[in-house]
N, CA, C and O atoms as a MOPAC input file, in Angstrom:
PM7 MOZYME 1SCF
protein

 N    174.27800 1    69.29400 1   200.28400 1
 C    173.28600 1    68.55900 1   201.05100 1
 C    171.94200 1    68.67300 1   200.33600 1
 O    171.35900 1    69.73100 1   200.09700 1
 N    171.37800 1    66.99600 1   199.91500 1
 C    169.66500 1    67.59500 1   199.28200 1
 C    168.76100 1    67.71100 1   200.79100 1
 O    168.71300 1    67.54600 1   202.01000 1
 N    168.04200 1    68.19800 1   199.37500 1
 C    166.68700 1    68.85700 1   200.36100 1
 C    165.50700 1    67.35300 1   200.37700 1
 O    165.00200 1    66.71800 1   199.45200 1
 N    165.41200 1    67.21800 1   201.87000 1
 C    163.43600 1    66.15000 1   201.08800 1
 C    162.64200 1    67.17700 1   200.67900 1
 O    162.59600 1    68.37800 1   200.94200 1
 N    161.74200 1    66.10000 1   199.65200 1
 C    161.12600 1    67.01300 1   199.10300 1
 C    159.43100 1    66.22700 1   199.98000 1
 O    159.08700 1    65.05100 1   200.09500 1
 N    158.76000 1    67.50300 1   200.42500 1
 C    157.27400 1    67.05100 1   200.70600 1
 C    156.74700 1    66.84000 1   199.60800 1
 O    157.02900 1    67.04300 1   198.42700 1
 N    155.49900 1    66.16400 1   200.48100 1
 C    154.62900 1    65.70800 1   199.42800 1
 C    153.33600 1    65.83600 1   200.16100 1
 O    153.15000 1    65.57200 1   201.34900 1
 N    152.66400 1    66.17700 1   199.49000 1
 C    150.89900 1    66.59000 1   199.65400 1
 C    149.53500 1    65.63500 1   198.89100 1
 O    149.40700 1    64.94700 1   197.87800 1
 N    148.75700 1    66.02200 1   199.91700 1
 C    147.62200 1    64.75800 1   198.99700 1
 C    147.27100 1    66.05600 1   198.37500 1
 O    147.55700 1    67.25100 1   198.44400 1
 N    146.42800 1    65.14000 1   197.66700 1
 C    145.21200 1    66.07600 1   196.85500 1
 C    144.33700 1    66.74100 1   197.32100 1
 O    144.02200 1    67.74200 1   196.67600 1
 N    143.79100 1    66.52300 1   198.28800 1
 C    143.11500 1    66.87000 1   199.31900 1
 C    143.49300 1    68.40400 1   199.65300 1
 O    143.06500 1    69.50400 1   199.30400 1
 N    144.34400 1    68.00100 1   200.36700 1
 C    145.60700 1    69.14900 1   200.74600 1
 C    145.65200 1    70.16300 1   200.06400 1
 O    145.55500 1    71.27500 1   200.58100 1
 N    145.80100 1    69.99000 1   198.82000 1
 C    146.08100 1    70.93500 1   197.42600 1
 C    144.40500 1    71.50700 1   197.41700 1
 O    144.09500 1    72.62300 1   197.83500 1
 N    143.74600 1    70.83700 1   197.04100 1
 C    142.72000 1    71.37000 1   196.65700 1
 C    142.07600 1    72.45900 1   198.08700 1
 O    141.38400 1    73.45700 1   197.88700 1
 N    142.37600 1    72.11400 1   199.06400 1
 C    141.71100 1    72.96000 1   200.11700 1
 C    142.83000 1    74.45200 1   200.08700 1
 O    142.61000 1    75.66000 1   199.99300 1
 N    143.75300 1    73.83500 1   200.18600 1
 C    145.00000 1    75.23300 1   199.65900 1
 C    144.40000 1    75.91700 1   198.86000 1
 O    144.06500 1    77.01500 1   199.30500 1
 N    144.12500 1    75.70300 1   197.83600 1
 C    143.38900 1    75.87800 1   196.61600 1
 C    142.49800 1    77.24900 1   196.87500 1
 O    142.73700 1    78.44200 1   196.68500 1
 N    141.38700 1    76.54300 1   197.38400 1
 C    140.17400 1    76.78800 1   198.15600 1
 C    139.91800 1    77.83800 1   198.80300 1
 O    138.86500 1    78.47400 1   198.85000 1
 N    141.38200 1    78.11400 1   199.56000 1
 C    141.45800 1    79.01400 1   200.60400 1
 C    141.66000 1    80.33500 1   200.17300 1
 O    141.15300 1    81.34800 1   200.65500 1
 N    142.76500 1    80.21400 1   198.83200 1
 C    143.16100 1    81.21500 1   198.21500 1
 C    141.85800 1    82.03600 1   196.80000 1
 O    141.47800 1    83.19400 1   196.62800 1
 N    141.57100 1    80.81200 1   196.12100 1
 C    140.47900 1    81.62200 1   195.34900 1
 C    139.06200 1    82.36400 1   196.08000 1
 O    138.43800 1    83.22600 1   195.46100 1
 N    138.62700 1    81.88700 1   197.53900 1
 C    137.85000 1    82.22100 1   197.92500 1
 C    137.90700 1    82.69100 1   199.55900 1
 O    136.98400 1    82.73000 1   200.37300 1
 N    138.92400 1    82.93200 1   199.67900 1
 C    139.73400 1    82.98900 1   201.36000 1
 C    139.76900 1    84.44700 1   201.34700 1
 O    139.92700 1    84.81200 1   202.51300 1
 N    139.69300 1    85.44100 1   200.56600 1
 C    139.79500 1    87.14800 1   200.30100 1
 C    141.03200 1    87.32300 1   201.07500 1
 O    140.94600 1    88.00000 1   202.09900 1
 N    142.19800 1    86.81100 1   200.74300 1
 C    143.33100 1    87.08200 1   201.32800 1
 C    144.63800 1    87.08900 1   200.66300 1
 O    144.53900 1    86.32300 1   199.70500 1
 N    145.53300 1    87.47100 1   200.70400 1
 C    146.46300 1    87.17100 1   199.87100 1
 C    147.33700 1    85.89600 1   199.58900 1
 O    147.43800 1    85.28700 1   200.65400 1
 N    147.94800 1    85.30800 1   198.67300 1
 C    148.26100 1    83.71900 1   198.87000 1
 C    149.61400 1    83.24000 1   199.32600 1
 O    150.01800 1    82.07900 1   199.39300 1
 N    150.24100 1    84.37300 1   199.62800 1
 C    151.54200 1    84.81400 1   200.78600 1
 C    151.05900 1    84.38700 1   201.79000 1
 O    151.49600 1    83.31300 1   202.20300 1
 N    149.88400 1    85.13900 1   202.61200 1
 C    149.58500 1    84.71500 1   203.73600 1
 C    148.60700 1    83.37400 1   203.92300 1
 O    148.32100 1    82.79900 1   204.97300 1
 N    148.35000 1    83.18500 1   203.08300 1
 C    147.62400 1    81.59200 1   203.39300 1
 C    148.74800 1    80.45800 1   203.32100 1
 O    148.71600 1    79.27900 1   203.67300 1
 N    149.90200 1    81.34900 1   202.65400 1
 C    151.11100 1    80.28600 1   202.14600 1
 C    151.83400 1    80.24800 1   203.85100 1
 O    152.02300 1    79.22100 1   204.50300 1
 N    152.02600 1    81.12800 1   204.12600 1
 C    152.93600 1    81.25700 1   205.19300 1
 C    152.23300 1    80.38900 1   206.56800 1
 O    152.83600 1    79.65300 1   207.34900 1
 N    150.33300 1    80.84900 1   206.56600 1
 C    149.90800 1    79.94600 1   207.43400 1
 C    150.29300 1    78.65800 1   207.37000 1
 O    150.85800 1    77.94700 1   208.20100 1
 N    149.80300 1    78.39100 1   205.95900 1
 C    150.17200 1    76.52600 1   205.88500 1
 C    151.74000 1    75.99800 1   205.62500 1
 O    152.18700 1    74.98000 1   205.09600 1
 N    152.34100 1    77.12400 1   206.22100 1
 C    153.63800 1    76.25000 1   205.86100 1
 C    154.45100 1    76.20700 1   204.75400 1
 O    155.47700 1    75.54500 1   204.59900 1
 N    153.89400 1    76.99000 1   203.97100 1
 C    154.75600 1    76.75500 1   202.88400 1
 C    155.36400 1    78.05800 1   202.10900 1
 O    155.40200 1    79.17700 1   202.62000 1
 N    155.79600 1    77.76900 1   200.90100 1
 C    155.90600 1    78.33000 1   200.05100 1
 C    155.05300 1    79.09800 1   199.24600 1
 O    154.07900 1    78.64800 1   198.64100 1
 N    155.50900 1    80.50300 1   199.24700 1
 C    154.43700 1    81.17900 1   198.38800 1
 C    154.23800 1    80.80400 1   196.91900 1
 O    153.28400 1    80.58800 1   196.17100 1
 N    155.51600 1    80.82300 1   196.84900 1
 C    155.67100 1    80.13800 1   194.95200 1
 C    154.60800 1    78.74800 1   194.84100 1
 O    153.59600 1    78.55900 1   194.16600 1
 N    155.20000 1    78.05900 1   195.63600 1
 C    154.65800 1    76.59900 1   195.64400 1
 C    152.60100 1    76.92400 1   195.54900 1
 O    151.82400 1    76.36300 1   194.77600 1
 N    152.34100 1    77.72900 1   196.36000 1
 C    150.84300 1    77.55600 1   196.38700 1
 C    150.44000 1    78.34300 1   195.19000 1
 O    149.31200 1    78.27300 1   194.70200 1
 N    151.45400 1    79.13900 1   194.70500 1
 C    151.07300 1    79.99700 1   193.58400 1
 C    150.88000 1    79.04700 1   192.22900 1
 O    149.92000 1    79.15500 1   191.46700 1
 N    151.89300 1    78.16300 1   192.08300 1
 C    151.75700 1    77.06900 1   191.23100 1
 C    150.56500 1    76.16100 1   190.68900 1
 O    150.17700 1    75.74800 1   189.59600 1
 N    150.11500 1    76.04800 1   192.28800 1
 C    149.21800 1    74.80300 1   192.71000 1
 C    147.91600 1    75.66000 1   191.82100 1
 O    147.21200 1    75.21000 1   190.91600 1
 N    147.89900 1    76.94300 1   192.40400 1
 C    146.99700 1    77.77400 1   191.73000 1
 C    146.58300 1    77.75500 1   190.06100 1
 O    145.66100 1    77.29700 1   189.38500 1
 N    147.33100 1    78.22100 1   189.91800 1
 C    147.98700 1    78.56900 1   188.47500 1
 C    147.48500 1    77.11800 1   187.64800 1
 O    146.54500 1    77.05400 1   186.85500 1
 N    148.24200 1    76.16500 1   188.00300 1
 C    148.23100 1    74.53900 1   187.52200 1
 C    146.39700 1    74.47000 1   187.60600 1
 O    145.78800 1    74.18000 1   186.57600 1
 N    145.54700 1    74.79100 1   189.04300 1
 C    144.35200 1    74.44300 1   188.84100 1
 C    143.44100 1    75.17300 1   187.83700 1
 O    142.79300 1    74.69000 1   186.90900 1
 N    143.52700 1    76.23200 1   188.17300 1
 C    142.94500 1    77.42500 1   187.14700 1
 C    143.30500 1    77.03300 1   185.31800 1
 O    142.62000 1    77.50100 1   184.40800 1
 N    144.29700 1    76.26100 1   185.13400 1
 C    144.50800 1    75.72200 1   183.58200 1
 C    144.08000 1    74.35800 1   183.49500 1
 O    144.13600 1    73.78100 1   182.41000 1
 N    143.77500 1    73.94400 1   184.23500 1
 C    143.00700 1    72.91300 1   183.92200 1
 C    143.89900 1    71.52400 1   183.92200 1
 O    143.52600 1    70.42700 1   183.50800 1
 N    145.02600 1    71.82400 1   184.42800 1
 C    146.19700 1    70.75500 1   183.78000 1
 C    146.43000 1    69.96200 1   185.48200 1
 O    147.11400 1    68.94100 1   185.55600 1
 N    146.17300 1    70.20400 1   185.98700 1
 C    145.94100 1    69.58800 1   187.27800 1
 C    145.02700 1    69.66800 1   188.69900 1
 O    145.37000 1    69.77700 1   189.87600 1
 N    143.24200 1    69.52800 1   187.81400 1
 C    142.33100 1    69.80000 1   188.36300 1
 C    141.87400 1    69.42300 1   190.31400 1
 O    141.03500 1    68.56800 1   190.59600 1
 N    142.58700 1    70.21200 1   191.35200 1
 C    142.20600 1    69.59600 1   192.71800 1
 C    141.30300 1    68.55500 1   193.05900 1
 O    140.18300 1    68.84500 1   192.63900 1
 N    141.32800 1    67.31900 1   193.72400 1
 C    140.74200 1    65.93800 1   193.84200 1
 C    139.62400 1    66.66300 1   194.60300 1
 O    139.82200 1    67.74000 1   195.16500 1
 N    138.90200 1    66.27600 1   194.60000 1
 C    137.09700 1    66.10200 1   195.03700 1
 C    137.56500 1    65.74000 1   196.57300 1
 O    138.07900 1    64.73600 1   197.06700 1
 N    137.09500 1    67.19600 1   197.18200 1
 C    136.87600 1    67.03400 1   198.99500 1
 C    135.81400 1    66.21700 1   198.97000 1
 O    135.09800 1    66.43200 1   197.99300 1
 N    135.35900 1    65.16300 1   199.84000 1
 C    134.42200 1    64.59800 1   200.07900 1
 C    133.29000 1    65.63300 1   200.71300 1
 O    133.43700 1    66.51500 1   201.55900 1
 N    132.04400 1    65.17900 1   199.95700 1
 C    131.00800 1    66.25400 1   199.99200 1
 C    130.70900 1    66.52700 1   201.77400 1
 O    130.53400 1    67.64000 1   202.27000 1
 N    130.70700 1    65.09100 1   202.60100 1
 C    130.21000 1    64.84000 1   203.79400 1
 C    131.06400 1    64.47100 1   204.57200 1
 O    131.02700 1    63.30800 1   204.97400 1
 N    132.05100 1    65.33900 1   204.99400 1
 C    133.48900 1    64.78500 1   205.64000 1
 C    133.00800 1    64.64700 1   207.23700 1
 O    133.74200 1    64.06800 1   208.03900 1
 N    132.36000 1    64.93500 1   207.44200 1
 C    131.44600 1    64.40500 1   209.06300 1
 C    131.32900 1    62.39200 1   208.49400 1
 O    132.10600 1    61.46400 1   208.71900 1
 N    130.36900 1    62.43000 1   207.93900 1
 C    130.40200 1    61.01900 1   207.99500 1
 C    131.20400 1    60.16900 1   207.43600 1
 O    131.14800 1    58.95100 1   207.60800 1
 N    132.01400 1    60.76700 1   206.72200 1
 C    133.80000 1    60.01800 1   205.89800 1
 C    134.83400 1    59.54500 1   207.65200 1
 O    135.35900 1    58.50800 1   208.06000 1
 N    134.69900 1    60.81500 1   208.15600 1
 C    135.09700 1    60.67400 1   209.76000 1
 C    134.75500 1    59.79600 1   210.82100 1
 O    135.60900 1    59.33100 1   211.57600 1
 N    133.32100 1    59.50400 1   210.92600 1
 C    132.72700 1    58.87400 1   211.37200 1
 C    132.77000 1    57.19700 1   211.23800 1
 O    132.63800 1    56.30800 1   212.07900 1
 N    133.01400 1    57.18100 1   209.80100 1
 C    133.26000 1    55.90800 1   209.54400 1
 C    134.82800 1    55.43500 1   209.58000 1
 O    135.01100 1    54.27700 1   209.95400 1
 N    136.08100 1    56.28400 1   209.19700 1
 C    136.93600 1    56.24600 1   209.67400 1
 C    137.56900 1    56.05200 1   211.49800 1
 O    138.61400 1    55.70000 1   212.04400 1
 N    136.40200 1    56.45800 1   211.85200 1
 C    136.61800 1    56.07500 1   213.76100 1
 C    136.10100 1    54.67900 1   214.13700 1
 O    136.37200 1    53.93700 1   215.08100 1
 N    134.99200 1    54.52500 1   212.74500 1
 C    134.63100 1    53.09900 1   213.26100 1
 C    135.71300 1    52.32500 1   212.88800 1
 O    136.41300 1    51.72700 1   213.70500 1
 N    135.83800 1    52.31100 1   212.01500 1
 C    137.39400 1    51.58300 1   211.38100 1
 C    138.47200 1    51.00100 1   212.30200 1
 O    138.84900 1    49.85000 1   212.52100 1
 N    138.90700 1    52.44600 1   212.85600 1
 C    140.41500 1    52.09500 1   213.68900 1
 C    139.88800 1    52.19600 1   214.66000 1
 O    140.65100 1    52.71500 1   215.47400 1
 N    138.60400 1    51.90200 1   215.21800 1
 C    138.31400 1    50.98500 1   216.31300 1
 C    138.51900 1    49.67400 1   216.03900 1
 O    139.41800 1    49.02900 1   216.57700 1
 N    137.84500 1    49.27600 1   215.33600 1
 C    137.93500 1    47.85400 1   214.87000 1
 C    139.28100 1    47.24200 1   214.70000 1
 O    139.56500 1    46.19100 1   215.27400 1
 N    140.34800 1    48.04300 1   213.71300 1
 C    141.41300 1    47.38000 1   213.86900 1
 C    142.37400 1    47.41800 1   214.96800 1
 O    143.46400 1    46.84900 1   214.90700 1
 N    141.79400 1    48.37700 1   216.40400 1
 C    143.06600 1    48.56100 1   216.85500 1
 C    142.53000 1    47.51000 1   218.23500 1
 O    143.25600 1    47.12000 1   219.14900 1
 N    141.46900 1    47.29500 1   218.10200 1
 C    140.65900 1    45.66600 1   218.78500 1
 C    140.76900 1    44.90700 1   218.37400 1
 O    140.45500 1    43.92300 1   219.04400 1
 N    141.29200 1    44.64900 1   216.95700 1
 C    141.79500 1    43.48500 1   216.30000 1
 C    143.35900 1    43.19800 1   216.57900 1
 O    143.89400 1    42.09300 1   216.67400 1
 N    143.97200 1    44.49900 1   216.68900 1
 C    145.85500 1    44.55200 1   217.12300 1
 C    145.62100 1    43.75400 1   218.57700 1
 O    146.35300 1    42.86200 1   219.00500 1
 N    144.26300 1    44.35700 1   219.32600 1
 C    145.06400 1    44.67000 1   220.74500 1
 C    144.77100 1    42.87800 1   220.64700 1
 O    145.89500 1    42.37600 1   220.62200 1
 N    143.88000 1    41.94500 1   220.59400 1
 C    143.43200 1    40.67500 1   220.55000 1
 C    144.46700 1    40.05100 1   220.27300 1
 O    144.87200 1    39.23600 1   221.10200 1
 N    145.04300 1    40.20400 1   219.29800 1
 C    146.45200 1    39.42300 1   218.36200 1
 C    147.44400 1    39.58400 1   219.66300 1
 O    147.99100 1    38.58300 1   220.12700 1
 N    147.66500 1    40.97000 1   220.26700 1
 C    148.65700 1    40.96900 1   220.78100 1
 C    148.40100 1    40.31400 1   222.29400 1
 O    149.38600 1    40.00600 1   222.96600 1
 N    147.64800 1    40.20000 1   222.58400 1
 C    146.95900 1    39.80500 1   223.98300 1
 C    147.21800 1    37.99800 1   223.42000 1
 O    148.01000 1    37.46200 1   224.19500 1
 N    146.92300 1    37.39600 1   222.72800 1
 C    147.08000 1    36.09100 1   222.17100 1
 C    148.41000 1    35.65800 1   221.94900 1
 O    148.61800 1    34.46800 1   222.18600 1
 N    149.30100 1    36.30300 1   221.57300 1
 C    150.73400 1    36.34300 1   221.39400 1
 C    151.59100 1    36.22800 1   222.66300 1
 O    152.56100 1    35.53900 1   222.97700 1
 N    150.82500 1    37.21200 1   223.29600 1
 C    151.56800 1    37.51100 1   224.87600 1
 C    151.59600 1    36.08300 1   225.74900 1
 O    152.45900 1    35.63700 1   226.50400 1
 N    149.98200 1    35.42000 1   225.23600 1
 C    149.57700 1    34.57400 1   225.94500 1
 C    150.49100 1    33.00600 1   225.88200 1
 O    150.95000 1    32.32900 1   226.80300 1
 N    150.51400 1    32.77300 1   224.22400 1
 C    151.17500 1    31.68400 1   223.88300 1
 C    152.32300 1    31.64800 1   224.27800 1
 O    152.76600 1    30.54900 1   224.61300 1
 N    153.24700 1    32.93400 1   224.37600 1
 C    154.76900 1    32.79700 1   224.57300 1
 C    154.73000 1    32.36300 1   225.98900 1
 O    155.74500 1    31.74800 1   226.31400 1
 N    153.79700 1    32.51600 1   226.97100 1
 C    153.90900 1    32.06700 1   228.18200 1
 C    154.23500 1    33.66900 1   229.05800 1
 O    154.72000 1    33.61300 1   230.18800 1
 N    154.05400 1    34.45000 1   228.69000 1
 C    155.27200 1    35.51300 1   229.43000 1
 C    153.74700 1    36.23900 1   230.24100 1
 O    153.85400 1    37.18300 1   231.02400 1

């Protein structure tokens, strides 16, 4: 039987990252918090520290990355609900 394999943003990685070079903890237990694999975050480590797969850029201002993301899926989910309210309407039902 295979295994799925996860998959992580960059994001993800880099805050993993984050936690462990500057978290004063061991990377067992930051591994085990987040779920994972100790090996796996040890990697992620390892890989950043050589330079060969540098963690993606947290957004400096994730308050207002958020903020604008709420405006967003307001907008589209007033744009769903309209479509669907129009749809409902034409079929007659």
């Amino acid at each position: 039987m295979s295994r799925v394999r996860r998959r992580y943003t960059p994001e993800y990685k880099a805050e993993a990252i984050r936690l462990v070079e500057h978290g004063g903890r061991p990377a067992s237990a930051i591994a085990r918090e987040l779920g994972l694999s100790a090996e796996v975050l040890r990697t992620w480590v390892r890989q950043a520290r050589a330079g060969r797969a540098p963690p993606a850029e947290v957004p400096e201002n994730l308050e207002a990355e958020n903020r604008r993301l709420r405006r967003e899926l307001t907008q589209v989910t007033e744009e769903r609900d309209i479509l669907k309210k129009a749809t409902v309407d034409s079929t007659g039902q």
